[in-house]
C-alpha positions in Angstrom: 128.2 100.1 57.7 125.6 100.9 60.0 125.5 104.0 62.1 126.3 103.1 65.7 124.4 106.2 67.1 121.3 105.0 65.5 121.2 101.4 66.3 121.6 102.5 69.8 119.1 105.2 69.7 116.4 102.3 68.1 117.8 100.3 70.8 116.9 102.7 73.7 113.6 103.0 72.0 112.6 99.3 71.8 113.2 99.1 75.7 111.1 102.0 76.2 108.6 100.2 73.9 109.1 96.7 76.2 109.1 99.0 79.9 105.9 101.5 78.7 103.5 97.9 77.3 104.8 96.4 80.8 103.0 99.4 82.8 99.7 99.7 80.2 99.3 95.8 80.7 99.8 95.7 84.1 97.8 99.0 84.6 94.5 97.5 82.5 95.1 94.3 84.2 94.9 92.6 80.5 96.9 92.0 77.5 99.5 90.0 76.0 103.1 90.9 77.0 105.0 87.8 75.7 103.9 88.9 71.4 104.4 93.0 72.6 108.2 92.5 74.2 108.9 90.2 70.7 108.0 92.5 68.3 109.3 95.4 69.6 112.8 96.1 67.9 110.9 95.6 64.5 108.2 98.2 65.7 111.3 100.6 67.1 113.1 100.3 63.4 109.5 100.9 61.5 108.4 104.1 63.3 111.9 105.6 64.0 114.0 104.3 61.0 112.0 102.8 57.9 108.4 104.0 57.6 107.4 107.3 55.7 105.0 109.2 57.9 103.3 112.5 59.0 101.9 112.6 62.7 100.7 116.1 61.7 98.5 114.5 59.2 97.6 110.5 59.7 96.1 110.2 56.9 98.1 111.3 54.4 97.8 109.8 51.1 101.3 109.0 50.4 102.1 107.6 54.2 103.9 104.0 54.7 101.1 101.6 55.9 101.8 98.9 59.0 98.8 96.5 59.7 99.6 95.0 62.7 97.7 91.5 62.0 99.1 90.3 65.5 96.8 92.8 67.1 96.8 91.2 70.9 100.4 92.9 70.5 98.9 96.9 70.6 100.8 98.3 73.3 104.2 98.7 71.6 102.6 99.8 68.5 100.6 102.7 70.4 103.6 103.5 72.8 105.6 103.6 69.4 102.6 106.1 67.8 102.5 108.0 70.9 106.6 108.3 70.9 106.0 109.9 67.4 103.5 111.8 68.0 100.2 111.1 67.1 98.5 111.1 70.2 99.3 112.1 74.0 101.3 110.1 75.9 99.2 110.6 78.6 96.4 108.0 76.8 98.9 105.5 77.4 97.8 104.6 80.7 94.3 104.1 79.4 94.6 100.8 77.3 92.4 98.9 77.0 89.8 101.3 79.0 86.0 101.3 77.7 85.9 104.8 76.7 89.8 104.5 75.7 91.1 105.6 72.1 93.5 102.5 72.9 91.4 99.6 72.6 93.0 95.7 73.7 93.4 95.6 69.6 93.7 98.3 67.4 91.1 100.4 65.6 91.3 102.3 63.1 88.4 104.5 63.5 89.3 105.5 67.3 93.3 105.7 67.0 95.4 108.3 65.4 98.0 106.4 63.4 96.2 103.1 63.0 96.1 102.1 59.3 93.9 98.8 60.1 91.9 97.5 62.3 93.1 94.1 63.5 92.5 91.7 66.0 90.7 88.9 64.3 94.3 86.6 63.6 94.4 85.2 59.6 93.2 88.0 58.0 95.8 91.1 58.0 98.1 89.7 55.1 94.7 90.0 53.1 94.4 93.6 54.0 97.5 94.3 53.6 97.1 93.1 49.9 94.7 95.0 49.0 96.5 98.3 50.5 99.4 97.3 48.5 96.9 96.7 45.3 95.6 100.1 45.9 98.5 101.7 45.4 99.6 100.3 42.4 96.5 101.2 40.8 96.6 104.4 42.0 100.3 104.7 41.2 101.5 105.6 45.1 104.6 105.5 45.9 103.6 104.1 49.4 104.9 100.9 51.2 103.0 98.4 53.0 104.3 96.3 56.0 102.3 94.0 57.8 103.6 91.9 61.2 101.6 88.2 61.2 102.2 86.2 64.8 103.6 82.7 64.0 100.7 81.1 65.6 98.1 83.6 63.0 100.6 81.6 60.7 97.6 77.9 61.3 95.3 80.2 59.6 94.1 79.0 55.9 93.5 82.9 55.1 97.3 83.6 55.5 98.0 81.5 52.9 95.3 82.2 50.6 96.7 85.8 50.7 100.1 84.3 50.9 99.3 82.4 47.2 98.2 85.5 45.3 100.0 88.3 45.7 103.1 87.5 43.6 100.6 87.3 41.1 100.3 90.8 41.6 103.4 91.5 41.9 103.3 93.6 44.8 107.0 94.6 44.8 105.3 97.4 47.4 104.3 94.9 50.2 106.5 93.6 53.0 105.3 90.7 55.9 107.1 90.5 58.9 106.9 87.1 60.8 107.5 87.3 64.5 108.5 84.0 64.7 108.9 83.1 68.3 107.7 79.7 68.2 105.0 80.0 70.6 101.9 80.4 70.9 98.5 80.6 73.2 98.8 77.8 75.1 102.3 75.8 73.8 105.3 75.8 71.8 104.1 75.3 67.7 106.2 72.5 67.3 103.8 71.0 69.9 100.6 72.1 67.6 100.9 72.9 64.0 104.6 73.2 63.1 105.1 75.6 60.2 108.2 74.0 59.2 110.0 74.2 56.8 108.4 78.0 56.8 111.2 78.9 54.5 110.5 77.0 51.8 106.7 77.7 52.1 107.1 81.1 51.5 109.3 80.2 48.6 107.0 77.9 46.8 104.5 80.9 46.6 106.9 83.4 44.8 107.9 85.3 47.7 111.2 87.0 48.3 112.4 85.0 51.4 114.6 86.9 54.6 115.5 85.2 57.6 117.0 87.5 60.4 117.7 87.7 64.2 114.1 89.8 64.9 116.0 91.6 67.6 119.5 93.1 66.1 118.5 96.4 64.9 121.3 95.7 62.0 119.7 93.0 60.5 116.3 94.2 60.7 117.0 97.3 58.8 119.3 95.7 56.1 116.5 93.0 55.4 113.8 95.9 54.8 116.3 97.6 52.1 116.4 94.4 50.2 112.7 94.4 50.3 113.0 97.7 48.9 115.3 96.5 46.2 113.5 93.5 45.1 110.9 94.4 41.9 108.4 92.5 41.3 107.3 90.4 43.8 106.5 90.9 47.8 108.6 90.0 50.2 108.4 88.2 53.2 111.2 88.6 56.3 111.3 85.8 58.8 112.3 87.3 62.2 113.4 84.8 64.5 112.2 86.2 68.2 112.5 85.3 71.6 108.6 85.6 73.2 109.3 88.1 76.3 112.1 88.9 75.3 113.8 91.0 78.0 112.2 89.5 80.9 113.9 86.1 81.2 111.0 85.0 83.5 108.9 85.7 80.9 111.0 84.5 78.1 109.8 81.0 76.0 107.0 80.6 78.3 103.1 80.5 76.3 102.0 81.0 80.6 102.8 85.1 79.7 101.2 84.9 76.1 98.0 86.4 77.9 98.9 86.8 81.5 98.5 91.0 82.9 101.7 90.8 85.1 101.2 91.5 89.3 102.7 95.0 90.5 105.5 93.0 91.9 106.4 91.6 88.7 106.2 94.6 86.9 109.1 95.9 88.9 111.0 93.1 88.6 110.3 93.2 85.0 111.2 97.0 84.4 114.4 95.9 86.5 115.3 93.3 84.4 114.4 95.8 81.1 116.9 97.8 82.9 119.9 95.6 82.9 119.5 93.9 79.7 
């Protein structure tokens, strides 16, 4: 059984992750809302559920890792970081400025909280690896999570990584698929399917989830059987709705990249607020 309090408290928090990206994006006048409002219940139950970590002290040696591979989706990651702590909240209204500590994709060396640089789509899995590697030589008990887009998904790299990490075992490393089916500039059926993804993943020696990437239950229950599986990584499908919350945003690549007006910012945050 799950405790009702909590799911609704991640709940509250993954709208205030969808309403706070809404204002930054619109604010800078660039970003990528349709990725950011997908991925942000998984964000909600790694910084407020699952992940081990010290805002006092971000780099801590024995802190969870996230690399957000997907890094055009920032602005829930740093609302989330800046919900917990590691930075004002007042910065928030600064993404994507020059002189910003929130950059358009994340960077490690100018924000508090960010474990690795990311923007350049194929290549976090592989960095995520090597984290993972790192602490099994060093005999950490850290966990690694990394969030790949669907679309990064068309990149050989991902499944270079994707090939040699069971052979490492790395019972310590978790990927998170935001699998909303589309991507830049159409739906992935209608470019390079990834079908039958399940399978895929399989064939490699992978421990294989598949949940609804937006019910707080389901999110959290896959990450404890990540936890419980030993010897291999694991890999949990979440099955997303791109702009989720904002059914005029919702399914449509048009908002992959697309800073909303000031009028439909309101009539997103409206939207956000019945939902």
């Amino acid at each position: 059984m799950h405790d009702e309090s909590k799911i609704r408290e991640l709940s509250r928090i993954a709208k205030e992750l969808r309403k706070q990206s809404l204002r930054m994006i619109t604010n800078s006048g660039a970003g990528h809302p349709g990725g950011s409002l997908s991925v942000a219940d998984i964000l909600a139950v790694l910084y407020f559920h699952e992940m081990k970590i010290d805002p006092k002290n971000p780099n801590w040696g024995e802190r969870d890792r996230l690399v957000l591979s997907k890094g055009h989706a920032s602005p829930p990651l740093y609302v989330a970081l800046a919900m917990r702590g590691f930075f004002g909240e007042e910065h928030l209204m600064t993404f994507d400025f020059v002189d910003s500590i929130l950059q358009g994709h994340p960077d490690m060396k100018k924000t508090p909280g960010i474990d690795m640089s990311s923007g350049s789509l194929g290549q976090g899995l592989s960095c995520a690896q090597g984290i993972a590697l790192g602490g099994k030589l060093l005999g950490k008990p850290f966990r690694v999570y990394v969030i790949l887009g669907d679309g990064e998904c068309q990149e050989g790299q991902v499944w270079e990584a994707a090939m040699s990490a069971p052979v490492f075992k790395l019972d310590n490393l978790t990927a998170i698929i935001d699998y909303n089916q589309v991507q830049l500039a159409s739906r992935l059926e209608d470019s390079i399917p990834l079908e039958p993804i399940v399978d895929k993943w399989k064939s490699f020696g992978w421990n294989v989830m598949t949940i609804d990437g937006h019910k707080m239950e389901e999110i959290i229950d896959s990450m404890e059987e990540a936890k419980a599986c030993k010897s291999k990584p694991s890999v949990i499908i979440a099955r997303t709705i791109k702009g989720k919350g904002v059914p005029f945003m919702e399914h449509k690549f048009e908002w992959h990249a697309r800073a909303p007006t000031a009028d439909e910012l309101q009539k997103a945050l409206s939207e956000l607020d019945r939902s």
